[in-house]
N, C-alpha and C positions, 0 to 999 in steps of 0.2 A: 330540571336538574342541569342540561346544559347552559340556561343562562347563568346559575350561579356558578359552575366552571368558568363562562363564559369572562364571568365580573371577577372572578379570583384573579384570573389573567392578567387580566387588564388591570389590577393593583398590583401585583405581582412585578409586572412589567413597569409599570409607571414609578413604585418603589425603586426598583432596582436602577432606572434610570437617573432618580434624581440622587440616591447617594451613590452613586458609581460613576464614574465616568463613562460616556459610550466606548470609547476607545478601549477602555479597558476590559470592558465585556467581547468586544470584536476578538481580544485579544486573548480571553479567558475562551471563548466558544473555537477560534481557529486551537488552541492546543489541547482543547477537546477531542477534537477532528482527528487533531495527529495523534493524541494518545489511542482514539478507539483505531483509525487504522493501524498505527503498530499490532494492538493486541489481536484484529483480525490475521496480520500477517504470522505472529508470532502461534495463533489456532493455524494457520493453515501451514505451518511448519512441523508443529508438532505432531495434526495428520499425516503427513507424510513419512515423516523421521516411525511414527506408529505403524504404518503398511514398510517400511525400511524392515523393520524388526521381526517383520514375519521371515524372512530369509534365515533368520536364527541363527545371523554371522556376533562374534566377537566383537566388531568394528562398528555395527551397526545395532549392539543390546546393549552399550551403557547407555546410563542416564545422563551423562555426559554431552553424548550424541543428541538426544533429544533438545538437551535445552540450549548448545550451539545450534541447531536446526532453528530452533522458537528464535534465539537473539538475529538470527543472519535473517527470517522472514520479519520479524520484528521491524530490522534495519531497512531493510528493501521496500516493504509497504509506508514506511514512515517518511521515506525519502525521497520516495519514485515517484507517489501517486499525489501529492499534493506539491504540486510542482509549486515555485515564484512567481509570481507576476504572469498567472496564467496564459500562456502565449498567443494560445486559443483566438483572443480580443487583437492582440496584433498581425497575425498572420491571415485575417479575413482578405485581406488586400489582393488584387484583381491585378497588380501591375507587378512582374519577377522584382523586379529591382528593389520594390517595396517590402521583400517578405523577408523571413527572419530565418535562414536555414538554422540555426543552431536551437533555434525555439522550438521549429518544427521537429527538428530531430529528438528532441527530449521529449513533446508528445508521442512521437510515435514510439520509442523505445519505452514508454512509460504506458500506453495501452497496447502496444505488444508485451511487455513484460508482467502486465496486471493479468492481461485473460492466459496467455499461456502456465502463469504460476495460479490462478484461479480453476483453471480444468484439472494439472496436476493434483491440485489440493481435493479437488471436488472426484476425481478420481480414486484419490486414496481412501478416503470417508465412502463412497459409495463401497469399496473392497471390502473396509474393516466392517463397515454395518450390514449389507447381504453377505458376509463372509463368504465372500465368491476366490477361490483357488486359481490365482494368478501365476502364472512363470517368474521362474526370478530375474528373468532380464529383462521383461514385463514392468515389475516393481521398479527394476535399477533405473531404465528408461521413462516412468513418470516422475523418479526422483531429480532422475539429469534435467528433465523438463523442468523440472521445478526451480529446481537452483539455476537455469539458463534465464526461466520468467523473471527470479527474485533478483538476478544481477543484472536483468536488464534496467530493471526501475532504479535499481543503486545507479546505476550509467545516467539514466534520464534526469535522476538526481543533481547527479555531479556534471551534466552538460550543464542542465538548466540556470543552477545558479553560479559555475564558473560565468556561464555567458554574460547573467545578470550582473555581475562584479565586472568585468570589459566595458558591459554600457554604459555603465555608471561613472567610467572612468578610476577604478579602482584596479591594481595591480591583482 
């Protein structure tokens, strides 16, 4: 059974190759990439904005609130975490002079802003499903977390590829 999987593939693959361009699939699989992490960002917003609502404030029970929550983790996971010209490959360098501060800086704001808005999220989901009775400045405080995680990725965002437009020689 695996080899016939095995040979699908590899027609599959070979098909795809020869009437598509490679480039074109690179380019069809990266906004792949970006559409599922948006839509993880936009689940772990809507957890959140969901543990929000147990407070059973006005501000925090429309459905409003919810799906601004989803678009703004949406935005943050879509933008933060799949940084340009991953920096990563240029900032290996051994020599100050060589290295990229502004590269570096968008990594780090960009896995500080994933795992801090990652626990948040992962915090709220653990509340809602043991249905465990939280404080509400408890909840307020995984939410601040959360929206601090998701704007930092937007920042890493918007370092990363300001910087990359600088290198490039673009205004």
């Amino acid at each position: 059974m695996s080899n016939a999987a095995l040979a699908a593939a590899k027609y599959i693959y070979a098909s795809a190759t020869i009437w598509v361009a490679p480039f074109a699939l690179v380019k069809l699989a990266h906004l792949l990439k970006r559409i599922g992490l948006a839509t993880v960002g936009a689940s772990c917003g809507m957890y959140v904005a969901a543990a929000l609502m147990r407070l059973e404030s006005e501000l925090f029970g429309g459905g409003w609130f919810i799906l601004l929550m989803m678009l703004y983790g949406a935005f943050s996971f879509y933008i933060g975490i799949d940084l340009p010209g991953r920096p990563s490959r240029r900032s290996t360098s051994r020599l100050p002079e060589e290295r990229n501060p502004g590269t570096d800086a968008a990594e780090i704001f960009s896995a500080a802003g994933t795992f801090v808005a990652a626990i948040a999220a992962f915090l709220s989901v653990s509340m809602i499903v043991v249905d465990h009775v939280v404080s509400g400045g408890s909840i307020v405080l995984i939410a601040c977390c959360w929206a601090i995680g998701s704007s930092l990725q937007i920042a890493a965002g918007a370092v990363s590829r300001s910087y990359d437009l600088v290198e490039d020689g673009r205004p």
